[in-house]
C-alpha positions as a printed NumPy array, in Angstrom:
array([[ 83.396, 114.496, 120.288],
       [ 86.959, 116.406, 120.752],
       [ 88.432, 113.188, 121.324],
       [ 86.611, 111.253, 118.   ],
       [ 88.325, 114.127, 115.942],
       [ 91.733, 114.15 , 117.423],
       [ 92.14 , 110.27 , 117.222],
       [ 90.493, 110.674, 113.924],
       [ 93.124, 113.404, 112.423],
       [ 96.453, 112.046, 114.218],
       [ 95.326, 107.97 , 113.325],
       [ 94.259, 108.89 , 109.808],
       [ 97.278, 111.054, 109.448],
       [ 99.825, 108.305, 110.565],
       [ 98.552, 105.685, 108.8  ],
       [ 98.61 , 107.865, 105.498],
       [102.144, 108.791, 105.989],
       [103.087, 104.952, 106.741],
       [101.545, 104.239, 103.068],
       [103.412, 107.273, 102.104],
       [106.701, 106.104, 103.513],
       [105.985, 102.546, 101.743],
       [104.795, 104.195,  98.043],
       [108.855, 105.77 ,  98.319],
       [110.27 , 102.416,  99.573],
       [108.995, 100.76 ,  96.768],
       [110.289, 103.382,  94.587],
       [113.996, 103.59 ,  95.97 ],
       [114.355,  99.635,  96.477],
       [112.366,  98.095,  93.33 ],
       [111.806, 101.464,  91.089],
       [108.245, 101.401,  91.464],
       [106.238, 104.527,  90.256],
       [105.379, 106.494,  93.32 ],
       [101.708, 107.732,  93.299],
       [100.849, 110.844,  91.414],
       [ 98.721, 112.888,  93.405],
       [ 98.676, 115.818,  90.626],
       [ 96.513, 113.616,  88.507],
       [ 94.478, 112.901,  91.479],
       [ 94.422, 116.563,  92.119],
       [ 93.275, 117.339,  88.996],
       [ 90.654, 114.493,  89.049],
       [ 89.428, 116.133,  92.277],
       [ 89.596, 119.704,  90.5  ],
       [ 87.052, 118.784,  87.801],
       [ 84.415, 117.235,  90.258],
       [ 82.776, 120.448,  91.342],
       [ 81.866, 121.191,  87.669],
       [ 80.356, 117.797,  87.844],
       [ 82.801, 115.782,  86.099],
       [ 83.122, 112.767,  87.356],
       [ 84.775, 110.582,  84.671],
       [ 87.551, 111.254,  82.154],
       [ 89.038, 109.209,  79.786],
       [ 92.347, 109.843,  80.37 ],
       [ 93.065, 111.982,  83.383],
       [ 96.339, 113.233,  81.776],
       [ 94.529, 114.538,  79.227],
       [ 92.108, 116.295,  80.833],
       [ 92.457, 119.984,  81.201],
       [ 95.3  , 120.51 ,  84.224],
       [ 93.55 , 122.298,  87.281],
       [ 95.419, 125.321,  89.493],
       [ 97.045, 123.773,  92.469],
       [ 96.359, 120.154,  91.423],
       [ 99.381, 118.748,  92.814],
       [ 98.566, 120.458,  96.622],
       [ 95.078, 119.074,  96.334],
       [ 95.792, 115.642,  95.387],
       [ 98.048, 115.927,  98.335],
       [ 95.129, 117.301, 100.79 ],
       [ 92.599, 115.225,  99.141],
       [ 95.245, 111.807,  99.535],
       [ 95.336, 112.694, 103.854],
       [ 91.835, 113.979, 103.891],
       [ 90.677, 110.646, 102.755],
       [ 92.529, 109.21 , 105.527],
       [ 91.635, 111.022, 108.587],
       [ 88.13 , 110.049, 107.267],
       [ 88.929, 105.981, 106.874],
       [ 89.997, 106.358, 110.438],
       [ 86.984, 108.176, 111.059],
       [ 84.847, 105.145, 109.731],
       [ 87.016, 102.774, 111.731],
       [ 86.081, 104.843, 115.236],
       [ 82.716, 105.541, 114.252],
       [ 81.847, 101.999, 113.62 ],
       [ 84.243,  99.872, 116.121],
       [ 83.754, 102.809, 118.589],
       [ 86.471, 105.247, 120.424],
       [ 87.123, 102.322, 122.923],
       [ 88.737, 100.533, 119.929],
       [ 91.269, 102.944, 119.651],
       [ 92.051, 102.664, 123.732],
       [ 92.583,  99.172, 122.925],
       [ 92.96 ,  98.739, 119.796],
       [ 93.232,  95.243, 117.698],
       [ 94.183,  94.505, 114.383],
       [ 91.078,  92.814, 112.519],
       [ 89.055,  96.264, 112.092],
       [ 91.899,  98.186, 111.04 ],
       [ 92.743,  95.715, 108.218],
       [ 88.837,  95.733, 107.174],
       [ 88.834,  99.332, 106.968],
       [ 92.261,  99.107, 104.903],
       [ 90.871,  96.096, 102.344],
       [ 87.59 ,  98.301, 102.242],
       [ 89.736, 101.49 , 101.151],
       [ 90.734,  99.33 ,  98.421],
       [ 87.243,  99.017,  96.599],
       [ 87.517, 102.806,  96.577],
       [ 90.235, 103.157,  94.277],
       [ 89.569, 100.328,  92.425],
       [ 85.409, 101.27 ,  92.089],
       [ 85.111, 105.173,  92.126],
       [ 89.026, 106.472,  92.059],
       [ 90.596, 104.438,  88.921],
       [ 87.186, 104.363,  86.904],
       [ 87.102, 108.008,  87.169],
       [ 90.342, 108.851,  86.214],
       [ 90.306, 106.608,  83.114],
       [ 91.742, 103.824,  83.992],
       [ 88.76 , 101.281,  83.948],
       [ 87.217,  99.037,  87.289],
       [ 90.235,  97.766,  89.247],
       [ 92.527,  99.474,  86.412],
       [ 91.489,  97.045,  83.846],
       [ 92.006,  99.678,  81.374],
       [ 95.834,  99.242,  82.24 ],
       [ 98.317,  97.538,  80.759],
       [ 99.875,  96.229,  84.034],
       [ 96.328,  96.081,  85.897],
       [ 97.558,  92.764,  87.94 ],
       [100.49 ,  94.629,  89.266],
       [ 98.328,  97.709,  90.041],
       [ 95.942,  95.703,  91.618],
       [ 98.444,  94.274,  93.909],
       [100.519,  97.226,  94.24 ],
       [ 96.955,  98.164,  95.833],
       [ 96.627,  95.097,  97.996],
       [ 99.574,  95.828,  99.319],
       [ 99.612,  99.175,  99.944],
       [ 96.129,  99.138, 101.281],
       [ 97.654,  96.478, 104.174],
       [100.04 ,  98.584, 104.876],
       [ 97.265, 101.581, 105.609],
       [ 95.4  ,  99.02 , 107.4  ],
       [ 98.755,  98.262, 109.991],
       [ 99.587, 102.057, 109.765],
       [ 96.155, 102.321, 111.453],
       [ 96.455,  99.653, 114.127],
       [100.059, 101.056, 114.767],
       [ 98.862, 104.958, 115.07 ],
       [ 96.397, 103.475, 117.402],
       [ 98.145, 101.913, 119.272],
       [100.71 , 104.914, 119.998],
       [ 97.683, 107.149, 120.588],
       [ 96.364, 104.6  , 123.803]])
């Protein structure tokens, strides 16, 4: 079990930082709106009152902190992808790892954004609410992959 956690924090970790490091490439190189885990934070904020939707997360009432937990939430969510990926392809997958199953786990974080994450915070299914949903929904793709490699790579250093 120590060893399911461990892999689970440090490969969930990594691979959140690698999207991390990508989100502020994008940003320096093509001036591409880095994440804003505030609005995430506050999104998270509202759910123990039981509000799950909003119609516009930046108009919502701002939540204490919302920037740290959008933060915590953002790497929380990670260590438990990776968890997913070793509870269902097994701690011998990450003594060996192989691409395939991290990239599945990485296209299968995107239905969470697009399905629970952007519908929540008032942007619509997929962002379809948005005026530049294509490039949000590939600004996804993309940075989804890029989780996906970041937890192939982790594994990998973690043999």
């Amino acid at each position: 079990m120590f060893e399911f956690i461990w892999r689970s924090i440090v490969i969930g970790v990594a691979a959140t930082a690698l999207l991390d490091l990508w989100a502020l490439f994008l940003q320096r190189v093509f001036a591409v709106a880095p994440p804003n885990w505030a609005m995430v934070g506050r999104w998270v904020g509202h759910l123990p009152q039981g509000r799950f939707i909003h119609d516009d997360i930046g108009r919502s009432a701002p939540v204490s902190n919302e920037r740290v937990i959008g933060w915590i939430f953002h790497y929380a969510v990670g260590i438990a992808f990776a968890a997913v990926l070793l509870a269902v392809w097994g701690l011998g997958w990450a003594r060996v790892p192989t691409l395939v199953p991290a990239l599945i786990v990485g296209y299968v974080t995107i239905g969470c954004g697009w399905f629970i994450l952007q519908p929540g915070m008032g942007a619509g299914i997929a962002a379809s609410r948005r005026d530049n949903a294509m490039q949000i929904r590939m600004l996804n793709i993309l940075g989804h992959t890029v989780f996906g490699l970041g937890l192939y790579f982790a594994a990998l250093l973690t043999r």
